[in-house]
Legacy VTK file of the C-alpha trace (Angstrom):
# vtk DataFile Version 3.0
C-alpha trace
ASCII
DATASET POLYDATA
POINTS 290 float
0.000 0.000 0.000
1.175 3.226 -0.589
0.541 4.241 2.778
2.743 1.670 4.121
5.498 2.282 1.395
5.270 6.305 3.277
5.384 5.501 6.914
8.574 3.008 6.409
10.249 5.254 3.882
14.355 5.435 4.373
15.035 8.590 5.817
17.956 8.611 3.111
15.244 9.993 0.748
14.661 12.751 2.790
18.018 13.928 3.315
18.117 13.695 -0.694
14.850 15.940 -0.909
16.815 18.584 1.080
19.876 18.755 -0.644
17.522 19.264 -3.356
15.301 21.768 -2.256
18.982 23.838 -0.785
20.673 23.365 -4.057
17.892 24.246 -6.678
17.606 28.088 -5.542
21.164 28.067 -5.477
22.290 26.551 -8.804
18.881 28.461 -10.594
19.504 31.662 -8.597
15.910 31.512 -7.220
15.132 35.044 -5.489
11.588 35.890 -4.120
10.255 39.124 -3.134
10.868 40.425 0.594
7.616 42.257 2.476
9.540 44.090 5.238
8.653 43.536 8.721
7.689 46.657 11.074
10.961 46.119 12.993
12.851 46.362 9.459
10.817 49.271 8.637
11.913 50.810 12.395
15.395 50.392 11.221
15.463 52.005 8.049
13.473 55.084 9.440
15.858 55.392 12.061
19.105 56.009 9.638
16.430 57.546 7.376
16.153 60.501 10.101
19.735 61.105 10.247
21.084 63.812 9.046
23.880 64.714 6.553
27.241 64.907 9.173
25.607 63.418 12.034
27.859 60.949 13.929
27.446 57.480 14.057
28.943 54.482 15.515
29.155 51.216 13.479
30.205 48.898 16.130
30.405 45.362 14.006
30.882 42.694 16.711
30.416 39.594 14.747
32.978 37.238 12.944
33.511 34.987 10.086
31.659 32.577 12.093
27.855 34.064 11.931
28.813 36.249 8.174
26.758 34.074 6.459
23.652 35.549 9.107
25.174 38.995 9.512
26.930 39.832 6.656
24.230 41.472 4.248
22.909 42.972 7.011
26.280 44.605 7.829
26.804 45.681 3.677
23.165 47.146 3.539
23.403 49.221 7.001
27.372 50.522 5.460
24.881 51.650 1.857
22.500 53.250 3.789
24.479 55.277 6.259
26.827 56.155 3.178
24.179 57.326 1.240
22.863 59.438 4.203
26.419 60.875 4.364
26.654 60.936 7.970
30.074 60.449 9.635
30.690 56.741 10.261
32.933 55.118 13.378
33.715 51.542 12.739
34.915 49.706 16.438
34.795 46.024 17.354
34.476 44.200 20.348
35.668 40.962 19.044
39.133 39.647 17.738
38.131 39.129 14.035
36.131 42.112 13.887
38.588 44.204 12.194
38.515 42.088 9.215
34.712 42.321 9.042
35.326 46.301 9.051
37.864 46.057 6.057
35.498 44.369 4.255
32.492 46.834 4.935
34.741 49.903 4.084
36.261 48.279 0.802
33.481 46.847 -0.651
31.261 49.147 -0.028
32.759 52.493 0.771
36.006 52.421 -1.166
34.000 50.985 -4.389
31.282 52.534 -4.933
31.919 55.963 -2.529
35.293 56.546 -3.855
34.973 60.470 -2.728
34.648 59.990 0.625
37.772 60.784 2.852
39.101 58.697 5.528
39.506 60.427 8.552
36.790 63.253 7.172
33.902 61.031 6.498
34.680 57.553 8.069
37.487 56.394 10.392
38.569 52.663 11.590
39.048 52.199 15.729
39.724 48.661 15.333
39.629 46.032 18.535
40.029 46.816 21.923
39.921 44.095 24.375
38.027 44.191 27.207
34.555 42.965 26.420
31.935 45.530 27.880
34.093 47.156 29.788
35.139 48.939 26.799
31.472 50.127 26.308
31.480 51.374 30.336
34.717 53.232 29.415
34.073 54.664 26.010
30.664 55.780 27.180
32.175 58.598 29.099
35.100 58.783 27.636
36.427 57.629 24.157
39.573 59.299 23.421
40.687 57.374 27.015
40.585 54.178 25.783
40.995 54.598 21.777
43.950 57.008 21.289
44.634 55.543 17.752
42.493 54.621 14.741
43.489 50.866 13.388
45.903 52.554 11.373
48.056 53.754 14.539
47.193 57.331 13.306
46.563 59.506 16.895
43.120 60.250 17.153
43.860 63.788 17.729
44.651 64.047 14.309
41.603 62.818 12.612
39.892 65.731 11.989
36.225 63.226 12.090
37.351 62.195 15.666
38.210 65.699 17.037
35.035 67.088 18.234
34.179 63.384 19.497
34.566 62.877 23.399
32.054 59.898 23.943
29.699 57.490 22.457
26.895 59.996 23.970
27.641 62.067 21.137
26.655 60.054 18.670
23.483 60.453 17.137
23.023 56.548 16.684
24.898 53.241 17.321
24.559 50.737 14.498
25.326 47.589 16.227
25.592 44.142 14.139
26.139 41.442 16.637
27.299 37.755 16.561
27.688 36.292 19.968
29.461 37.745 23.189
29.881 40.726 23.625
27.307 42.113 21.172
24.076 44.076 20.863
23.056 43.032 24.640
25.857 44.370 26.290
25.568 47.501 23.887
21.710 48.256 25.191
22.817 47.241 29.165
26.104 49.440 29.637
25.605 52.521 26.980
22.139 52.700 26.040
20.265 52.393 29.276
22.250 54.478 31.478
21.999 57.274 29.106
18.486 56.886 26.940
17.727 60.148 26.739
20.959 60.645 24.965
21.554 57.731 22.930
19.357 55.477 20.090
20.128 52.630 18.935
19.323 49.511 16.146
21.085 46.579 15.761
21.075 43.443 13.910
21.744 40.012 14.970
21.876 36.100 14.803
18.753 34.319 15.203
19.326 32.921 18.368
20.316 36.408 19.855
17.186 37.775 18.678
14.253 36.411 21.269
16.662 37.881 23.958
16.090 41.355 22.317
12.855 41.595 22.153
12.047 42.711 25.224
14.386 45.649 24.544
12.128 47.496 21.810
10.769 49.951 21.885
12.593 51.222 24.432
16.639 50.983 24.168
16.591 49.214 20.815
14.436 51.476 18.062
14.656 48.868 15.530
16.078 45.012 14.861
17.171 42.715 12.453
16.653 38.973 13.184
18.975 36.912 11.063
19.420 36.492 7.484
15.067 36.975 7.333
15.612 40.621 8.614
18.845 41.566 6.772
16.832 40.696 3.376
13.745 42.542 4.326
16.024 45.843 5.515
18.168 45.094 2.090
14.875 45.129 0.104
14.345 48.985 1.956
17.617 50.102 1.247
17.493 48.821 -2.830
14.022 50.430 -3.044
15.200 53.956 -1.700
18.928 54.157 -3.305
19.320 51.421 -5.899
16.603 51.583 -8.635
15.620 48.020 -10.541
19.061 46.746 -11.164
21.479 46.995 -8.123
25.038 45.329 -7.415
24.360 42.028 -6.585
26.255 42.537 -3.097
23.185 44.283 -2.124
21.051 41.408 -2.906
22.841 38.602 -1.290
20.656 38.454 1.762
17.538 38.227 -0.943
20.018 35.520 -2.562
20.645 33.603 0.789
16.832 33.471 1.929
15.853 31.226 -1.283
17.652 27.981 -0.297
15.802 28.638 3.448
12.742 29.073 2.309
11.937 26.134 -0.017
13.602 24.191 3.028
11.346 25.376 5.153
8.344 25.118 3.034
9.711 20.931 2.568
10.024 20.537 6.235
6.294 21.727 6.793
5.550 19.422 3.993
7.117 17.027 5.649
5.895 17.662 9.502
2.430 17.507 7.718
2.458 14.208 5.689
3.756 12.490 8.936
0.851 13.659 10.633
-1.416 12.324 8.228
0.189 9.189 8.023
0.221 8.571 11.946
-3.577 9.640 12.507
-4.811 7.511 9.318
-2.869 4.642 10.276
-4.330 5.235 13.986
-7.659 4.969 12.751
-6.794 2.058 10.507
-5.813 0.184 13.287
-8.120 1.014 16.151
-11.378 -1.550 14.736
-8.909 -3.862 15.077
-7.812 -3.359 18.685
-11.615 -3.336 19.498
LINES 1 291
290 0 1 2 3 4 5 6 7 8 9 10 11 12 13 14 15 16 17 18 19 20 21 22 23 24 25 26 27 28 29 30 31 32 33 34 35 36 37 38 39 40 41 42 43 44 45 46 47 48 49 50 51 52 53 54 55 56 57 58 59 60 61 62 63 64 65 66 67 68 69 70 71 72 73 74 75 76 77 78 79 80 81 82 83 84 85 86 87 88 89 90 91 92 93 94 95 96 97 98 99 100 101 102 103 104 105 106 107 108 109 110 111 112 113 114 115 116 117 118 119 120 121 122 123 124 125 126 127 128 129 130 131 132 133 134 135 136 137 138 139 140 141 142 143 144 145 146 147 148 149 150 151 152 153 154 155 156 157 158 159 160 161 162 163 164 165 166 167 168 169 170 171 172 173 174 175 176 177 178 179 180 181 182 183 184 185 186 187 188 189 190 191 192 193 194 195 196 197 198 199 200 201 202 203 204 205 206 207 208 209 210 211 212 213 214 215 216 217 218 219 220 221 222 223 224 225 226 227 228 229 230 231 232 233 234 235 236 237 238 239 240 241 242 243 244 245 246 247 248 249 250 251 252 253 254 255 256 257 258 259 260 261 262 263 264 265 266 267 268 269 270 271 272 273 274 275 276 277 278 279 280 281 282 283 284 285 286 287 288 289
């Protein structure tokens, strides 16, 4: 019976179905459309409201080891702040951070915003260690703890970084976070002591993200959860800036979601036919155990 061929069916076709339903979207370059989320939307509108010159601190604490999550996310939020030509702070809190940085500023800022000036219109801190005791420190007082960009320049000599005492004087942190320390420590050590001077969004892993929650609206204005939320806010940003044919680095969160989605969509196909199966072959069997 076909039923019976179902319910004792080697799981080895299943894990064939998936590699099937991951690779088709990738191999056919399957995209489908993004309808961005309210907490997207709250993300967007916040950079939307800054102004040209405004300050604002891109702290990118996540590492090769969550990109494929946070890396679109990271590319879309360096656009958008770019195109908004406000003044842009890269720091990280993590080891590998610096080479997430690099790759914001020269893929995105170096290529495609090849007039603005280092040191007028975007600077690199680097890493400090320390965890969020760099965030208690820097808080108050920046120029105490980072008295050199990642180039060794002194920070006295950035003209960007002159007028710049703390992260209270920022009109926004940007925080894209990864694991420890990350956008948590960010809303408990900088933005709650001092809400009425600083906002904040942030984008994050999907595992981070149900710990968040309960920080919006208040000390987060606006989150991204996972690769879901970078492709909705990366749908925003192409709609505003890009036109009808952008860079394909600005679509690769779009790209990424279409290999999760049909797998998704199989594995509710799946949780449902198993269903079936169990309560028809339940109610095969139960004249018999009467």
């Amino acid at each position: 019976m076909p039923m019976q061929g179902l319910q004792n069916l080697d799981r080895r076709w299943i894990f064939l179905l998936m590699a099937i339903a991951v690779a088709v979207p990738i191999l056919f370059g399957l995209q489908f459309p993004e309808s961005p989320s309210q907490l997207a939307r709250d993300v967007f509108n916040e950079i939307e409201m800054l102004e040209e010159g405004d300050n604002v601190l891109m702290a990118w604490d996540y590492d090769p080891s969550t990109e494929g999550e946070l890396g679109p996310m990271a590319i879309a939020f360096a656009r958008h702040c770019c195109e908004k030509k406000v003044n842009m702070f890269f720091i990280t809190l993590l080891p590998v951070g610096p080479q997430m940085i690099e790759k914001a500023i020269t893929e995105v800022i170096q290529k495609d915003f090849p007039d603005l000036v280092y040191g007028q219109d975007y600077v690199n801190l680097g890493y400090k260690s320390g965890y969020e005791g760099v965030i208690k420190v820097i808080v108050t007082d920046l120029k105490g703890l980072y008295t050199t960009d990642a180039r060794g320049t002194n920070i006295d000599q950035i003209p960007m970084c002159k007028p710049i005492s703390s992260v209270q004087e920022m009109d926004l942190i940007v925080n894209v976070s990864g694991s420890y320390p990350g956008s948590k420590e960010w809303v408990q050590y900088a933005v709650t002591p001092h809400q009425d001077q600083i906002r904040m969004v942030a984008g994050c892993t999907g595992v981070q993200a149900p710990l968040l929650y309960p920080y919006i609206p208040g000390q987060l204005k606006g989150l991204l959860g996972a690769i879901k939320g970078a492709a909705e806010y990366e749908a925003l940003v192409v709609n505003e800036y890009l036109g009808s044919d952008p860079d394909q680095l600005y679509l690769e969160a779009k790209r990424r979601m279409g290999p999760q989605l049909v797998a998704h969509l199989l594995m509710i196909g799946l949780i449902i036919a198993g269903n079936v199966i169990y309560f028809r072959q339940r109610r095969l069997s139960s004249p018999q155990q009467n």
